[in-house]
C-alpha positions in Angstrom: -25.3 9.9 -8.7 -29.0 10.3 -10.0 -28.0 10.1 -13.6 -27.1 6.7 -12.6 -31.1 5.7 -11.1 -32.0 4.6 -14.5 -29.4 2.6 -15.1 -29.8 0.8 -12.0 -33.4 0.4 -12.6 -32.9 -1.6 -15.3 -30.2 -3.6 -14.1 -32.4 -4.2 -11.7 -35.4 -5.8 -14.0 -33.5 -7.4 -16.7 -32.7 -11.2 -16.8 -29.2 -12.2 -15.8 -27.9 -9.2 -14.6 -25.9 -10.7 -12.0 -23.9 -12.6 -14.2 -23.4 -10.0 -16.5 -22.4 -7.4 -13.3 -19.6 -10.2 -12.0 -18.2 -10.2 -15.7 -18.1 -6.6 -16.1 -16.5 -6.7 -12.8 -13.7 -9.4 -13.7 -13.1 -7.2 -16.7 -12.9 -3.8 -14.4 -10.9 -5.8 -12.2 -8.3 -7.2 -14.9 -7.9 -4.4 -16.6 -7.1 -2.7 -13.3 -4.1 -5.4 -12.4 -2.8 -4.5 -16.1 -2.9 -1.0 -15.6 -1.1 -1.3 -12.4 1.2 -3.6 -13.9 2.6 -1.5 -16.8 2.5 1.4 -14.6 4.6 -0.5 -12.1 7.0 -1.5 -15.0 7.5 2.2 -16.5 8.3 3.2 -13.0 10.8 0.3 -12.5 13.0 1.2 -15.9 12.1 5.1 -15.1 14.0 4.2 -12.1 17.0 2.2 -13.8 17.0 4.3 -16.4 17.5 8.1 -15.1 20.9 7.1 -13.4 22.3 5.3 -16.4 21.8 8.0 -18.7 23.2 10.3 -15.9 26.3 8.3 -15.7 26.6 8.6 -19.6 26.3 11.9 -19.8 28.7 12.0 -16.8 31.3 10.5 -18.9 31.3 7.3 -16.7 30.7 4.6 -19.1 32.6 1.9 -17.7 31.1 1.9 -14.5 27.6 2.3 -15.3 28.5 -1.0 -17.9 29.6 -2.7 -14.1 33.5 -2.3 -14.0 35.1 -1.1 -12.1 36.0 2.7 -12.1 39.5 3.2 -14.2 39.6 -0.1 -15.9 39.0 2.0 -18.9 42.5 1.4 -19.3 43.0 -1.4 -19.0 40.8 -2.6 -21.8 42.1 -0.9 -24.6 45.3 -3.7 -24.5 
């Protein structure tokens, strides 16, 4: 926290450092929404992804595609 003294010192004395503190802190803000954002995203097709890849590797295709369990069969007419 004391490294920061200096810092706030002269902050403190130069001209227009308000404005400049509000647009660092719409850029710390925005680039906090992002992050959240793409995080909440990779969780979202984490989450749809894991059980589809189970359900390949499963060998149930055709209800991981949406149909119904055993119409396998009755698409290869």
């Amino acid at each position: 926290m004391y490294r920061l003294l200096p810092f706030l010192f002269l902050l403190a004395i130069s001209p227009e450092s308000d404005k400049k503190m509000e647009n660092f802190n719409s850029f710390i803000m925005a680039t906090k929404e992002s992050v959240a954002s793409i995080k909440n995203g990779l969780e979202n097709f984490h989450s749809a992804a894991v059980p589809l890849m189970k359900s390949f590797s499963s060998g149930k295709t055709g209800q991981a595609a949406g149909r119904p369990p055993g119409d396998e069969e009755n698409n290869s007419r």
